[in-house]
mmCIF file of the N, C-alpha and C atoms, coordinates in Angstrom:
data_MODEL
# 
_entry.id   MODEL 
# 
loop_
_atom_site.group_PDB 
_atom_site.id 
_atom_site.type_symbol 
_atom_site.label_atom_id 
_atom_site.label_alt_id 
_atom_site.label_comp_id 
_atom_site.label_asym_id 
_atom_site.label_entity_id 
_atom_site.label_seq_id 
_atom_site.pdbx_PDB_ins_code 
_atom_site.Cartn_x 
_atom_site.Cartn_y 
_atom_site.Cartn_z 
_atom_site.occupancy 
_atom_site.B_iso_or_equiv 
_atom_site.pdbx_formal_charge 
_atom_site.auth_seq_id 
_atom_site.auth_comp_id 
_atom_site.auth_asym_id 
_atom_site.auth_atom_id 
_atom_site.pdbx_PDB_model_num 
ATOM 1   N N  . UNK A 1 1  ? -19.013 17.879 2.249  1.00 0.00 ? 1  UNK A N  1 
ATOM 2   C CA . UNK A 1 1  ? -17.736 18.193 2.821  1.00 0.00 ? 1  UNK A CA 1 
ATOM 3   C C  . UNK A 1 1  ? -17.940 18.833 4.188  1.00 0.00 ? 1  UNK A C  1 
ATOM 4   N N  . UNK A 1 2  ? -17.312 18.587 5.589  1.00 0.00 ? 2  UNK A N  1 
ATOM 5   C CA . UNK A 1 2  ? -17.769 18.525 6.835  1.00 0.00 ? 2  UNK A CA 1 
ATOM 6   C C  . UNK A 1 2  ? -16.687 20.479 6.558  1.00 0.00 ? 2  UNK A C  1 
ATOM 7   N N  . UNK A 1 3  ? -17.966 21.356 7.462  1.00 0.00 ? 3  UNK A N  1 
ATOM 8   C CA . UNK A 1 3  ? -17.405 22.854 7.365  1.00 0.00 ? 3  UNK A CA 1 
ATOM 9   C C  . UNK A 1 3  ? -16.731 22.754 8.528  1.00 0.00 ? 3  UNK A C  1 
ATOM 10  N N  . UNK A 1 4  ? -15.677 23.761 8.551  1.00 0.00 ? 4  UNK A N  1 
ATOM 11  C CA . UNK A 1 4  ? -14.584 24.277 9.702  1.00 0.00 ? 4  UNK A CA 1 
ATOM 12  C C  . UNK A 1 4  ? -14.722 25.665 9.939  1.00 0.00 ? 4  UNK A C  1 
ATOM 13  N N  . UNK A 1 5  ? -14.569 26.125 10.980 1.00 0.00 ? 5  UNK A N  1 
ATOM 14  C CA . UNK A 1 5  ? -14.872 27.378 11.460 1.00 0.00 ? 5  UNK A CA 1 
ATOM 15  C C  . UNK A 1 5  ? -13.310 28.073 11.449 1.00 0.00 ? 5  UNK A C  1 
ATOM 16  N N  . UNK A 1 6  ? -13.128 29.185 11.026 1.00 0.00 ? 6  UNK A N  1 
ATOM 17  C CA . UNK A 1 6  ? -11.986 29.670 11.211 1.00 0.00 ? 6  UNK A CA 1 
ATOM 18  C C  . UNK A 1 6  ? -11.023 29.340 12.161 1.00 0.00 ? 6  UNK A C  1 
ATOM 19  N N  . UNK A 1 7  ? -11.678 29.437 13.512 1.00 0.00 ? 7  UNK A N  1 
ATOM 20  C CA . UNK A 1 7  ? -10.333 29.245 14.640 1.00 0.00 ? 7  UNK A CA 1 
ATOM 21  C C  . UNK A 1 7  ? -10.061 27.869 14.865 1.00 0.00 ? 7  UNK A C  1 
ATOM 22  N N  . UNK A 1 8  ? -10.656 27.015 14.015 1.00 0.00 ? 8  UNK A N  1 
ATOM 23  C CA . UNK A 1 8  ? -10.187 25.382 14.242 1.00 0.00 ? 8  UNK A CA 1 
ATOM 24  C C  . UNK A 1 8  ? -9.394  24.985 12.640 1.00 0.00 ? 8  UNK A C  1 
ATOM 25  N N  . UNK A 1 9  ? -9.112  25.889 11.534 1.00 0.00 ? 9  UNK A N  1 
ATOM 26  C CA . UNK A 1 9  ? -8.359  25.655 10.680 1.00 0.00 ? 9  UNK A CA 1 
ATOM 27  C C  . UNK A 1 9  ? -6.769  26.035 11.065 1.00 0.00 ? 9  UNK A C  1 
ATOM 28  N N  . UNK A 1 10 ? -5.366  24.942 10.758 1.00 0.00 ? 10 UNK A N  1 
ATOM 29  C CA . UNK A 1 10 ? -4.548  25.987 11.031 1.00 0.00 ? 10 UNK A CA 1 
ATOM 30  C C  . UNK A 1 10 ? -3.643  25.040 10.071 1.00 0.00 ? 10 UNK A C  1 
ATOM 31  N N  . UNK A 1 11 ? -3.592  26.481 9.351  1.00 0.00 ? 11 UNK A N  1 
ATOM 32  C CA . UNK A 1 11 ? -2.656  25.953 8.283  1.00 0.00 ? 11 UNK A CA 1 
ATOM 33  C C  . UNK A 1 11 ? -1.150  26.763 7.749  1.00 0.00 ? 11 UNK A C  1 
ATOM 34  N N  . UNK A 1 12 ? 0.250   26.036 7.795  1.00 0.00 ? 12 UNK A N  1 
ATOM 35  C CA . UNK A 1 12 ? 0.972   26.807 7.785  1.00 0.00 ? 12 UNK A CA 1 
ATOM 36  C C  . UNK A 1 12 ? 2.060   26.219 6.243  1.00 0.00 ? 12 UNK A C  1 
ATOM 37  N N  . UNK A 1 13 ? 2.398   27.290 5.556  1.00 0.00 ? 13 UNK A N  1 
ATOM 38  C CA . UNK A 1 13 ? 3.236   26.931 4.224  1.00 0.00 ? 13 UNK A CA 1 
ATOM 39  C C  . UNK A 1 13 ? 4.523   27.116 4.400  1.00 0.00 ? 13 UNK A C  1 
ATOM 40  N N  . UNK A 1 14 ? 5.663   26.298 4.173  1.00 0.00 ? 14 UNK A N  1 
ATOM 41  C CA . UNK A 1 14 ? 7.269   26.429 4.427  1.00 0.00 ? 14 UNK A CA 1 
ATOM 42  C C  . UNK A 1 14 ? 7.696   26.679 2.823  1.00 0.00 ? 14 UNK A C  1 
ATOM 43  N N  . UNK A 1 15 ? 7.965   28.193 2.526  1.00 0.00 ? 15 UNK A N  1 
ATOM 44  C CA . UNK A 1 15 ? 8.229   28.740 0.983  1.00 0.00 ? 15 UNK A CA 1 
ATOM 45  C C  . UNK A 1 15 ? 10.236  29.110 1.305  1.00 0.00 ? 15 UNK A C  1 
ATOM 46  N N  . UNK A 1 16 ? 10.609  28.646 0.508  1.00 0.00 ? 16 UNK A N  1 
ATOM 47  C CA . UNK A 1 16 ? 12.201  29.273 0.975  1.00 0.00 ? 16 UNK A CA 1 
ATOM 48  C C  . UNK A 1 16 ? 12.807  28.631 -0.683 1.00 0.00 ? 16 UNK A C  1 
ATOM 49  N N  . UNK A 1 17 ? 14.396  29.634 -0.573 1.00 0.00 ? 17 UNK A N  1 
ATOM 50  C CA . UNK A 1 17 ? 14.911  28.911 -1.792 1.00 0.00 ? 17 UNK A CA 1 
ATOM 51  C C  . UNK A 1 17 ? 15.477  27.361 -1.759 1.00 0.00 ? 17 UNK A C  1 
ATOM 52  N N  . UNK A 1 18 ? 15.704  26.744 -2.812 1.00 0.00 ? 18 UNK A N  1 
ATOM 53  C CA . UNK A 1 18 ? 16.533  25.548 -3.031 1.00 0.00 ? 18 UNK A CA 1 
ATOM 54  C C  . UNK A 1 18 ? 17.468  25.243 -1.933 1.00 0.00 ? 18 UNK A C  1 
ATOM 55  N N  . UNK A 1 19 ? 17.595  24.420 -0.963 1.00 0.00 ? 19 UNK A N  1 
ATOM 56  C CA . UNK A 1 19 ? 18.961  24.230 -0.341 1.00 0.00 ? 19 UNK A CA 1 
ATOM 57  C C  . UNK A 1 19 ? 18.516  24.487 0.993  1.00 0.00 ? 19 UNK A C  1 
ATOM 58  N N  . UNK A 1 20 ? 17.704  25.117 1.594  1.00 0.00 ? 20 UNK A N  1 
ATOM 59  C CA . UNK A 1 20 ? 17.431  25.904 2.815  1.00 0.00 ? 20 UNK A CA 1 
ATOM 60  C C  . UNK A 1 20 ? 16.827  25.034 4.059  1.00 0.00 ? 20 UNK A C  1 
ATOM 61  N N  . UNK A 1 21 ? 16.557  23.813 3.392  1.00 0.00 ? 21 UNK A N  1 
ATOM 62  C CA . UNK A 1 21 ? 16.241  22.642 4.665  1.00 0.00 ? 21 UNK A CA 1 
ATOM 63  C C  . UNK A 1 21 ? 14.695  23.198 5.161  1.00 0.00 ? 21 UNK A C  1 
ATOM 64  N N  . UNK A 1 22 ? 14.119  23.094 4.162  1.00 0.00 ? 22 UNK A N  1 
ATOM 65  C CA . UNK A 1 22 ? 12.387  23.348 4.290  1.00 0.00 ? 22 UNK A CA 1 
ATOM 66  C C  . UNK A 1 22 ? 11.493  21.759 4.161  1.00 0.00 ? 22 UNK A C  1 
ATOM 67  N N  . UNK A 1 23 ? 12.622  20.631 3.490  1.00 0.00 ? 23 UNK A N  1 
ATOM 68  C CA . UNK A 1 23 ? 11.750  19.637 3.746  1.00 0.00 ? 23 UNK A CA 1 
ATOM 69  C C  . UNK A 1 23 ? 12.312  18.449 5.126  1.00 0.00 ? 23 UNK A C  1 
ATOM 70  N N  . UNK A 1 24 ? 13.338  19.609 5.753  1.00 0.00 ? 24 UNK A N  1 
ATOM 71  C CA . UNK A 1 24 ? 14.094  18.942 6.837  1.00 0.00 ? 24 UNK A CA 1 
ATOM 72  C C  . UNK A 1 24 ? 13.171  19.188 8.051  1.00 0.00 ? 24 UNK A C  1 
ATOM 73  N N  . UNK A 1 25 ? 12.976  20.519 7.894  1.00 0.00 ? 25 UNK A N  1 
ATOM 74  C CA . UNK A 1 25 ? 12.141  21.288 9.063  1.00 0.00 ? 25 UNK A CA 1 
ATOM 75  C C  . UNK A 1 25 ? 10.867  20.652 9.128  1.00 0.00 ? 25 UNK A C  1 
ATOM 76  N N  . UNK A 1 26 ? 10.063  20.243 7.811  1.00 0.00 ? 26 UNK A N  1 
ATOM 77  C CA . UNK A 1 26 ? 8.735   19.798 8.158  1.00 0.00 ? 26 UNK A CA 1 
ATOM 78  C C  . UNK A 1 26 ? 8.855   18.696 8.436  1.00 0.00 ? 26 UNK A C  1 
ATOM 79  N N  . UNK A 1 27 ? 9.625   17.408 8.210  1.00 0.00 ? 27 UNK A N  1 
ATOM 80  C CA . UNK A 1 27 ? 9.843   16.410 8.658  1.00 0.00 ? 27 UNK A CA 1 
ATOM 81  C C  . UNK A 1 27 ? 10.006  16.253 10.154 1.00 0.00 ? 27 UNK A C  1 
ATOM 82  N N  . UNK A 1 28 ? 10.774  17.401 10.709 1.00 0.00 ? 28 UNK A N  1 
ATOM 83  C CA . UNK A 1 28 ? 11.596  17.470 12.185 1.00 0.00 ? 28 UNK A CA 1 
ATOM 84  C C  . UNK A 1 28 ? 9.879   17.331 12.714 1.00 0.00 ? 28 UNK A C  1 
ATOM 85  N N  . UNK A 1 29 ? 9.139   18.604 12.218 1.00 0.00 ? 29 UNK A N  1 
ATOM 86  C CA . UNK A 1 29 ? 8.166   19.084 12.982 1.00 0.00 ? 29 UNK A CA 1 
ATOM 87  C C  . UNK A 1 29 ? 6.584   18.120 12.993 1.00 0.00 ? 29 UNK A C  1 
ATOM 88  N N  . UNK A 1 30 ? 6.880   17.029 11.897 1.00 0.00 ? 30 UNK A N  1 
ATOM 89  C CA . UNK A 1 30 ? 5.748   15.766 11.870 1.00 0.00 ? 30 UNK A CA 1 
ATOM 90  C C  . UNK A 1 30 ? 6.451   14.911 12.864 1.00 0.00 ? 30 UNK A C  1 
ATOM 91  N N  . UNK A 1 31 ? 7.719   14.769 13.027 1.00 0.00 ? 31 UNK A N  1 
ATOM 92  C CA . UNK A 1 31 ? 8.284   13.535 14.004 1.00 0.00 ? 31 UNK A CA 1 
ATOM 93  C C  . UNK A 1 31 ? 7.730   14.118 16.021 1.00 0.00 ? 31 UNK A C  1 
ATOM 94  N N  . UNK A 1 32 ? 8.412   15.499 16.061 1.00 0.00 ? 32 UNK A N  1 
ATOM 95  C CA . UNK A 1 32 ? 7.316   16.052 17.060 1.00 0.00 ? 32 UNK A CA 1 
ATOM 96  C C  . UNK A 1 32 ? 5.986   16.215 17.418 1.00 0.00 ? 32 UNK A C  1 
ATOM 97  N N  . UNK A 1 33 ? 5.353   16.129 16.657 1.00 0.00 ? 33 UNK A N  1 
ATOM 98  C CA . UNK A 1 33 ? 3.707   16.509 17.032 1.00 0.00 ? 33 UNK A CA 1 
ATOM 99  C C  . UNK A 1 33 ? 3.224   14.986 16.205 1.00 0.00 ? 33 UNK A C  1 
ATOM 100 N N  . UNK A 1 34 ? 4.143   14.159 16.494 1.00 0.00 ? 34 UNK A N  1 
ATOM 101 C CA . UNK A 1 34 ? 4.043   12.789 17.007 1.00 0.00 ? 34 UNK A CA 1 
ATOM 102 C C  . UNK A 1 34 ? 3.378   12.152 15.502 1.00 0.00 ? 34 UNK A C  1 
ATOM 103 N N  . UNK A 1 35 ? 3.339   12.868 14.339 1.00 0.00 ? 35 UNK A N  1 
ATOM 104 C CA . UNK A 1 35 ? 2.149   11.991 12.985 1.00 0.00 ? 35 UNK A CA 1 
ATOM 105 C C  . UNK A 1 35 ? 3.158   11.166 12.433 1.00 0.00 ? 35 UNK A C  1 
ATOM 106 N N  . UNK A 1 36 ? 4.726   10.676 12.714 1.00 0.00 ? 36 UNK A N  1 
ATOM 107 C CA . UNK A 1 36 ? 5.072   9.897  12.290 1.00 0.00 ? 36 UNK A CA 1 
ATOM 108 C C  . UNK A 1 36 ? 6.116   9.498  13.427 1.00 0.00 ? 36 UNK A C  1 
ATOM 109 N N  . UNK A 1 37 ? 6.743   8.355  12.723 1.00 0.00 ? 37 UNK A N  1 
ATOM 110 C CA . UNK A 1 37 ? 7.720   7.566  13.832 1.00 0.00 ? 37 UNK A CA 1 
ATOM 111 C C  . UNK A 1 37 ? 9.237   7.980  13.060 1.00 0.00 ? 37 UNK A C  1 
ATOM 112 N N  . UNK A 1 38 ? 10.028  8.298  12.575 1.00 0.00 ? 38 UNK A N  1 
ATOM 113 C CA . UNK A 1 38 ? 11.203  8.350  11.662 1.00 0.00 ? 38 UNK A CA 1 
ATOM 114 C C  . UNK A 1 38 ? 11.136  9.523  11.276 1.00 0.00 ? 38 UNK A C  1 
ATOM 115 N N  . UNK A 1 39 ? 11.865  10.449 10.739 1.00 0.00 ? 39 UNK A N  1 
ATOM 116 C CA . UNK A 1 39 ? 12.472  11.469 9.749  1.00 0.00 ? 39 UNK A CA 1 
ATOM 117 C C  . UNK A 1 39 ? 13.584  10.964 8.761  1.00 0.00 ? 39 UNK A C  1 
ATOM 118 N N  . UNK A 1 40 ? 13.850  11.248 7.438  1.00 0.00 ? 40 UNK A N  1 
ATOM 119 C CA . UNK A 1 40 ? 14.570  10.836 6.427  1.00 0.00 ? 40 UNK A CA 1 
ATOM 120 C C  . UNK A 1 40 ? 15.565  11.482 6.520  1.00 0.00 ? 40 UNK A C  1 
ATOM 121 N N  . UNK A 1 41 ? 16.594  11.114 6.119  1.00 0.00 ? 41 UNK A N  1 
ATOM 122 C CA . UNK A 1 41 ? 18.402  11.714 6.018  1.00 0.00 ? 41 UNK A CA 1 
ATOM 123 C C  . UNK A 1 41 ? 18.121  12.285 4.230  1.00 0.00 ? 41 UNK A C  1 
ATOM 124 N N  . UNK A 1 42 ? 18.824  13.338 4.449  1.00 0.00 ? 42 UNK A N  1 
ATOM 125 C CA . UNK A 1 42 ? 19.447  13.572 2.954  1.00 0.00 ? 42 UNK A CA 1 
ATOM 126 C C  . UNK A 1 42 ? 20.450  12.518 2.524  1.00 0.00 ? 42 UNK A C  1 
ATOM 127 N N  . UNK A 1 43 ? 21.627  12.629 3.039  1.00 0.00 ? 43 UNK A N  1 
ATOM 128 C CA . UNK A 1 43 ? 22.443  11.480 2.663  1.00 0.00 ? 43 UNK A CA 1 
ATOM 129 C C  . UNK A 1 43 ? 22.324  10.132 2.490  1.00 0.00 ? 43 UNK A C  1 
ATOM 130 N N  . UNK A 1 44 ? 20.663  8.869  3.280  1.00 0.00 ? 44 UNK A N  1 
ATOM 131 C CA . UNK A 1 44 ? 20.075  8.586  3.037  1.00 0.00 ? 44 UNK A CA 1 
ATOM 132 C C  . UNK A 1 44 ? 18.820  8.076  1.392  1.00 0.00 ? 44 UNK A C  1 
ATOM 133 N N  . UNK A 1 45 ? 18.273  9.405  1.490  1.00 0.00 ? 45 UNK A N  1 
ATOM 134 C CA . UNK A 1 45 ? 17.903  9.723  0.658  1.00 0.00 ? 45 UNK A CA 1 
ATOM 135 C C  . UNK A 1 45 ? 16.324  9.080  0.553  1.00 0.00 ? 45 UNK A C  1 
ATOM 136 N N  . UNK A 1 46 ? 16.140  9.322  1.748  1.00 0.00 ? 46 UNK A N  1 
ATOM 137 C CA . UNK A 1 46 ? 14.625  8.672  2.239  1.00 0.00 ? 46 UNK A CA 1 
ATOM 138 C C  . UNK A 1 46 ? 13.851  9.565  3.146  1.00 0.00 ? 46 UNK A C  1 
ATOM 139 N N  . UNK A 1 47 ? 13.451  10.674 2.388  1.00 0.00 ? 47 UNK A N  1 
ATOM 140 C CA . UNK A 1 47 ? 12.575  11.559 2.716  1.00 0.00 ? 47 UNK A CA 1 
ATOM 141 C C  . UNK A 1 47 ? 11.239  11.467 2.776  1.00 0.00 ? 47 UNK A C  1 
ATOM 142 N N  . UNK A 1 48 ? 10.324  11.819 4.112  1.00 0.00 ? 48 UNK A N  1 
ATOM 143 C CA . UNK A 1 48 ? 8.876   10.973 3.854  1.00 0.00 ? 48 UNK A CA 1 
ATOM 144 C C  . UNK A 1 48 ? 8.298   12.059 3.127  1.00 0.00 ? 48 UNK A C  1 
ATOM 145 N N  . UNK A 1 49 ? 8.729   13.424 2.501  1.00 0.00 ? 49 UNK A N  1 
ATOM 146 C CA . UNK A 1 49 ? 8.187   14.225 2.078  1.00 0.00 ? 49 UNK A CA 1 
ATOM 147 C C  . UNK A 1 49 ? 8.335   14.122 -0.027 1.00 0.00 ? 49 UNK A C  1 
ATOM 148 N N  . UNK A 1 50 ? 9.391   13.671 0.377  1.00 0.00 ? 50 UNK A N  1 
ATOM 149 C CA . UNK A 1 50 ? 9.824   13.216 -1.192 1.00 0.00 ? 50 UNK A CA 1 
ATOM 150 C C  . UNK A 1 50 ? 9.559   11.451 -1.735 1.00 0.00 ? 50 UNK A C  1 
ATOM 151 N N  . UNK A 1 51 ? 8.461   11.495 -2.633 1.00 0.00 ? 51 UNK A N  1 
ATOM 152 C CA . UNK A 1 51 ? 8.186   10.147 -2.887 1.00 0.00 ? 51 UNK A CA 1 
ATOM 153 C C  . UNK A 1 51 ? 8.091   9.724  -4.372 1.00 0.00 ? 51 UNK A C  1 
ATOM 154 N N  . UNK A 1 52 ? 8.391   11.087 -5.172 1.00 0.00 ? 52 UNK A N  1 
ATOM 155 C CA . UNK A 1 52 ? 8.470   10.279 -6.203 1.00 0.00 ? 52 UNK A CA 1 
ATOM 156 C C  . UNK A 1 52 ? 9.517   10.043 -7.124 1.00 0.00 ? 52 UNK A C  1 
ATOM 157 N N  . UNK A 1 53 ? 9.664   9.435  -8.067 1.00 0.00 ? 53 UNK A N  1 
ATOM 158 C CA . UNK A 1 53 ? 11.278  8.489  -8.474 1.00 0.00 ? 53 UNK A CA 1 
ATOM 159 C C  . UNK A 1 53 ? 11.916  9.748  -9.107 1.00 0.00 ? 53 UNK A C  1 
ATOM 160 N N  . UNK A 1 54 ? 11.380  10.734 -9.928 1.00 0.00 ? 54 UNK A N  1 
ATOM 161 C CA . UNK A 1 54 ? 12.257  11.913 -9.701 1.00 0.00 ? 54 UNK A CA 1 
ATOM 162 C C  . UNK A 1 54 ? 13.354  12.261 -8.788 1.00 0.00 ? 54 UNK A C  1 
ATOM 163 N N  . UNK A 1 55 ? 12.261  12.578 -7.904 1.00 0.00 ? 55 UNK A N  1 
ATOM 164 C CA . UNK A 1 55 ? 12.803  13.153 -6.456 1.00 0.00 ? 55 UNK A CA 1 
ATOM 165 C C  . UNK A 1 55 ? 13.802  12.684 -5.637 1.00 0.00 ? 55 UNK A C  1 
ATOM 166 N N  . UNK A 1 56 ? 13.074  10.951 -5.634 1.00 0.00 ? 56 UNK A N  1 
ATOM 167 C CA . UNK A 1 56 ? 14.104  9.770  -5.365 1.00 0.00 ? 56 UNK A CA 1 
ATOM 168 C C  . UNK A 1 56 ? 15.967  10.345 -5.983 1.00 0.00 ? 56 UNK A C  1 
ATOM 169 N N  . UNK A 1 57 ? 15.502  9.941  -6.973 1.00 0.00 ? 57 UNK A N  1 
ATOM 170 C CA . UNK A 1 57 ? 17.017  9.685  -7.760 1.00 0.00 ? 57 UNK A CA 1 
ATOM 171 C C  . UNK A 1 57 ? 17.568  11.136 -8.173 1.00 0.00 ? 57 UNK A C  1 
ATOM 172 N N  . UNK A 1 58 ? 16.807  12.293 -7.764 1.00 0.00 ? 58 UNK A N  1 
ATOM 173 C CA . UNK A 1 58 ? 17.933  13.595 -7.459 1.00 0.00 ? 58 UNK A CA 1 
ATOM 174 C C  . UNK A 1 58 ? 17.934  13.961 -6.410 1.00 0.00 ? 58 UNK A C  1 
ATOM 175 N N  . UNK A 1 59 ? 17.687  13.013 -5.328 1.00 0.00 ? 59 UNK A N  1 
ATOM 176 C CA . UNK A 1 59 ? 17.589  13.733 -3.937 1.00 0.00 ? 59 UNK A CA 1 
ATOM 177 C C  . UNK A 1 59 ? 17.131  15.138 -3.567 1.00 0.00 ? 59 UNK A C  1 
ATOM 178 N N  . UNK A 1 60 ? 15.992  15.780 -4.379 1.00 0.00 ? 60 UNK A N  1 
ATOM 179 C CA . UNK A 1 60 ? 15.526  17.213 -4.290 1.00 0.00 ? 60 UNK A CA 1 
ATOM 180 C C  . UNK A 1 60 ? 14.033  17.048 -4.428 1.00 0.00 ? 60 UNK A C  1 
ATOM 181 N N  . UNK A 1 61 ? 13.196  17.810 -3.415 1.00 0.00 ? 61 UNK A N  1 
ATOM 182 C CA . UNK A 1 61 ? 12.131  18.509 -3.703 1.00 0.00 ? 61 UNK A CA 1 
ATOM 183 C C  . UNK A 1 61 ? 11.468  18.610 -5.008 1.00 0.00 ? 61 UNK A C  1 
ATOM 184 N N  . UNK A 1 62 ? 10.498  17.937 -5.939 1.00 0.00 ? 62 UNK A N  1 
ATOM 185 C CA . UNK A 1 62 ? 10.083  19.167 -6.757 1.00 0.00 ? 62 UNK A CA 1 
ATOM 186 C C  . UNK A 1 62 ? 8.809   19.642 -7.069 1.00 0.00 ? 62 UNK A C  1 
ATOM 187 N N  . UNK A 1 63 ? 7.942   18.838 -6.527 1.00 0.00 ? 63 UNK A N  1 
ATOM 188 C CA . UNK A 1 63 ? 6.386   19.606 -6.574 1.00 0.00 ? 63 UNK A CA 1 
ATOM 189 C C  . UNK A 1 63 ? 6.317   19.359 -4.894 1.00 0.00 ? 63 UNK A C  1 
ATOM 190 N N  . UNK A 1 64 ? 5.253   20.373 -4.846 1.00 0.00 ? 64 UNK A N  1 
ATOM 191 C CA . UNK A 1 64 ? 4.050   20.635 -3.489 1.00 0.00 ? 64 UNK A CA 1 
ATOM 192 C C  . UNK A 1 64 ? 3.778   19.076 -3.260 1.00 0.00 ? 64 UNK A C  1 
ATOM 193 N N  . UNK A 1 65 ? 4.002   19.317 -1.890 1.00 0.00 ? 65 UNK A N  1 
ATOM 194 C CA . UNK A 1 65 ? 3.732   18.103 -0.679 1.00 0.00 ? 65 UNK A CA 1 
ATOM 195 C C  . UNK A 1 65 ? 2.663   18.321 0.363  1.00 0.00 ? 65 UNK A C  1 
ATOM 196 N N  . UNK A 1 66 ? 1.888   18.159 1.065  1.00 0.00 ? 66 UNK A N  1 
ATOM 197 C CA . UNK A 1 66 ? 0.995   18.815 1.827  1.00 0.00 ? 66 UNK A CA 1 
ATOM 198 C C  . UNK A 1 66 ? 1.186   17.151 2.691  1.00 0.00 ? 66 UNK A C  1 
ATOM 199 N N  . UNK A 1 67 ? 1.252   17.137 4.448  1.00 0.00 ? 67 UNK A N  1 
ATOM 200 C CA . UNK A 1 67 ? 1.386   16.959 5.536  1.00 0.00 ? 67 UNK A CA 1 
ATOM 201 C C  . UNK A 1 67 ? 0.655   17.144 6.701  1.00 0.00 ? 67 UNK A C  1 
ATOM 202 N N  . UNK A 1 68 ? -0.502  15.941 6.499  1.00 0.00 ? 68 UNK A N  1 
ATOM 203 C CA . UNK A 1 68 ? -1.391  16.393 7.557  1.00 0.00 ? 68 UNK A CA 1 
ATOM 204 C C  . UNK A 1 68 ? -1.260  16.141 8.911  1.00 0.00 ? 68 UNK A C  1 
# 
């Protein structure tokens, strides 16, 4: 496994309650720093953070996503 030196790791966690637009924000912030082309609508219901048929078909969050 290739080692990383502290000041080249940077890692940040978005923790908030239900409702608070934490998988809006990380979406906004992958479409800026350019790792994807699109962001998903809630109303939609095509979130690149939400992928599985759970999630799908209640339009909600429910396990850990990680976004490289």
């Amino acid at each position: 496994m290739k080692e990383y030196s502290s000041n080249q790791i940077r890692n940040v966690a978005v923790v908030s309650h239900d409702g608070a637009g934490k998988t809006a924000l990380v979406e906004s912030l992958l479409l800026t720093s350019g790792a994807v082309d699109f962001v998903g609508r809630g109303q939609d219901n095509k979130h690149i953070m939400d992928f599985e048929p759970e999630e799908i078909k209640r339009n909600v969050t429910i396990q850990l996503g990680m976004a490289p």
